[in-house]
C-alpha positions in Angstrom: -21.1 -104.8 153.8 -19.2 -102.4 155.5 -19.7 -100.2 158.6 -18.4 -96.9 159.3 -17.3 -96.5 163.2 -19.4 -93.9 165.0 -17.2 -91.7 167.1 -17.8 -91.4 171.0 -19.4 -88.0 172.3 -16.0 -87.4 174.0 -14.2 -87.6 170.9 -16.6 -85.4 169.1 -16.2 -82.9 171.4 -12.3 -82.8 171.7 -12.7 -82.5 167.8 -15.6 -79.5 168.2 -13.5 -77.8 170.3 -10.1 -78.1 168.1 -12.0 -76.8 165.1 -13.5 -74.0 167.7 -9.4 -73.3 168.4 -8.0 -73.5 164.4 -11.3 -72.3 162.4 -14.0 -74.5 161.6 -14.6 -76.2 158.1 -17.7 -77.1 157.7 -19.5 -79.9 155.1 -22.6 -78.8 153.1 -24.5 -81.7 151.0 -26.9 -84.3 151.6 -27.4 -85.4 155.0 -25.5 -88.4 155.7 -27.2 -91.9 154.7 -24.4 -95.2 154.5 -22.2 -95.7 152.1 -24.1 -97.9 150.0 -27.2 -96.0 150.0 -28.3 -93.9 147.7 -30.3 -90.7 147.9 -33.4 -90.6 145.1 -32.0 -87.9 142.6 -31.7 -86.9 139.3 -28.8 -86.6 136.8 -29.2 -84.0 134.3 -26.5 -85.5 132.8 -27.6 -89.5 131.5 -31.4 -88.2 132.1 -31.2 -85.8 129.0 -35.3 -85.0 129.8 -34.2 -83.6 133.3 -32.2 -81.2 132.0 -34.7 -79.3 130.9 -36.3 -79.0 134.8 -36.6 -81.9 137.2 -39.8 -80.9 138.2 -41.2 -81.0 134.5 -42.7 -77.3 134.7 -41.4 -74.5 134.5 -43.1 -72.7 137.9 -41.5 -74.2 141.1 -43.7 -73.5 144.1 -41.3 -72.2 147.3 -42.0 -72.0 151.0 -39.8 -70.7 153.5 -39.6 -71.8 157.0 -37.7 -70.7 159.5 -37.7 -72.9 162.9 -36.2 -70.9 165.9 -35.4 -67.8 164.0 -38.5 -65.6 162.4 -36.1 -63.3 161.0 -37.3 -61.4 157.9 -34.2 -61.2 156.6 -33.8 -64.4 156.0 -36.8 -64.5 153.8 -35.2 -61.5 152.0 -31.7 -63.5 151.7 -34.0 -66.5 150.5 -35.7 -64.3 147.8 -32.8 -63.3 146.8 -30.9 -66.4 146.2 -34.0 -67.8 144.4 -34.0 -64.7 142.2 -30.1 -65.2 141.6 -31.4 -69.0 140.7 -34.1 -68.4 138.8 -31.7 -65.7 136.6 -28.7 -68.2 136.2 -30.8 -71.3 136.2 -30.4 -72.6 132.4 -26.4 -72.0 132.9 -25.8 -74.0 136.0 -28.2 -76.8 135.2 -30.0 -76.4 132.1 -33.2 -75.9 133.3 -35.3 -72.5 133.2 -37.7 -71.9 136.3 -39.1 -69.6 138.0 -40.1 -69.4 141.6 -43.2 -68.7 143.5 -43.6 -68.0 146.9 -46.5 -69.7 148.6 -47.4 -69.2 152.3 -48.2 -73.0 152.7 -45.9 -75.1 153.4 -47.7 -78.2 152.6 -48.1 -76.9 148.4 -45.2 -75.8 148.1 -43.0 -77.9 145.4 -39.5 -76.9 147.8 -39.5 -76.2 150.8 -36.0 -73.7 152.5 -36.1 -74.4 156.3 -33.8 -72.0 158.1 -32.6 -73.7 161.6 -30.7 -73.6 164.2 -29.1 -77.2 164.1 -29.3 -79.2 160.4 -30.1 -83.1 160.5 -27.5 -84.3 158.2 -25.6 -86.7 160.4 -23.7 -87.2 163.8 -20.5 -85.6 164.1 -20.4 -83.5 161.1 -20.0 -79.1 161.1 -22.5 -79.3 158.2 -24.2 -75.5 157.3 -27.0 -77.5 155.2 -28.5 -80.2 153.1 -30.6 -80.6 150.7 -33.0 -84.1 150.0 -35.4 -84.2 147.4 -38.0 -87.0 146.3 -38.6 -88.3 142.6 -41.4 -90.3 141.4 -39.8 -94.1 140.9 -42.5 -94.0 138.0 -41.2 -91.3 136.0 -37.7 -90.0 137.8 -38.6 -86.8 138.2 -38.4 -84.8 141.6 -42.0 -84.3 143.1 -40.6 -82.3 146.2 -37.6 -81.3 148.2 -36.6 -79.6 151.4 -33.6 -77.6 151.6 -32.3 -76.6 155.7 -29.2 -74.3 156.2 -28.0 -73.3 159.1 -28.7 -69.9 161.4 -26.6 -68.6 163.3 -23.6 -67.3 160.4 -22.8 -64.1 158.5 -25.4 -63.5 155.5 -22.9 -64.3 152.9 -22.3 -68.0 154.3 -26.2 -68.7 154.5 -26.3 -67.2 150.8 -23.4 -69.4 149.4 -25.1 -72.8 151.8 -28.2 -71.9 150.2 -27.4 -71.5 146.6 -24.7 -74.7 147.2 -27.7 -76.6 148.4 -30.4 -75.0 145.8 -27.7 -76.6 143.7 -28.3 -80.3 145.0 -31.9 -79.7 143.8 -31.5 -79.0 140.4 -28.9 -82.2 140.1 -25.5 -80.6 140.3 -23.3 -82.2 142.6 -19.3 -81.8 144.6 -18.0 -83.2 141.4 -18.8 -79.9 139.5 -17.3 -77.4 141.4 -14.7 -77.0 139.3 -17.1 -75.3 137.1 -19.5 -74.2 139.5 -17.3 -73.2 142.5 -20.3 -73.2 145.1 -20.8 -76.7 144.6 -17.5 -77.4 146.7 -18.5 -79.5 149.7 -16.5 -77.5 152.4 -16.5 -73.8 153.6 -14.1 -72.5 155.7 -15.0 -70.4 158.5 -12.5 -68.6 160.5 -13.3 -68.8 164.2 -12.9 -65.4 166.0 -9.9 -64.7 167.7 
């Protein structure tokens, strides 16, 4: 069993404010769990029945939150990254779906939380994550939450969106070289 050192607050900082100084990169993926767990997901590679759509229908019920921002242009830059996904779906991961909007958050199949701070580990720059949930009696995803980050220009929160949207339907870092949005760092220049 090993055990990864958690950085003190002080050293955190100097390394905030040194990323502040040079441009910040910043990690988008799951949030971060120990090395040797693993996250319930599915493969649409070896699990040749999730390719067709990890939910097993083809309608995907969507809220969108938004926790210490009610802008309506973020539901506008969700709708239309879902409508991107919902186009280009069966390309990046073999699955037609559609999306539906519901105003409950509690029947909603996925749930896109726009905050201000994103719970995917200490220390980490991350701009979003994605965690969904699959039935241990069938594999398939029964729900998942997707939370990016406020706060950046709309074409970062489109691309952390649509990285994360990614993580939903089973892609992963591994296939960016086909799927460039799937690459686990974004470089943001700091102003200046």
């Amino acid at each position: 069993m090993s055990r990864t050192a958690v950085p003190s607050a002080r050293g955190v900082a100097k390394l905030g404010l040194l990323l502040a100084l040079l441009g910040t990169v910043v990690t988008m993926g799951y949030p971060a769990v120990a090395e040797e767990a693993t996250l319930p997901t599915v493969d649409r590679f070896t699990d040749s029945a999730a390719a067709d759509n990890p939910w097993r229908r083809t309608t995907v019920r969507v809220h969108v939150a938004h926790e210490g921002d009610d802008s309506p242009a973020l539901d506008a830059l969700a709708e239309r990254e879902l409508d991107h996904w919902e186009t280009n779906s069966q390309r990046y991961a073999g699955s037609n779906v559609s999306f539906e909007l519901v105003d409950e958050r509690d029947s909603a199949d996925l749930v896109v939380v726009f905050q201000e701070e994103v719970g995917c580990g200490e220390g980490r720059f991350a701009v979003g994550c994605a965690r969904q949930w699959t039935s241990s009696r069938t594999g398939r995803v029964t729900h998942a939450t997707v939370w990016v980050r406020t706060g950046y220009d709309d074409s970062i929160t489109r691309h952390t969106l649509r990285h994360e949207l990614g993580h939903v339907f089973g892609l992963s870092h591994d296939d960016a070289d086909e799927f460039p949005f799937m690459r686990s760092t974004v470089r943001i220049h700091g102003s200046g």
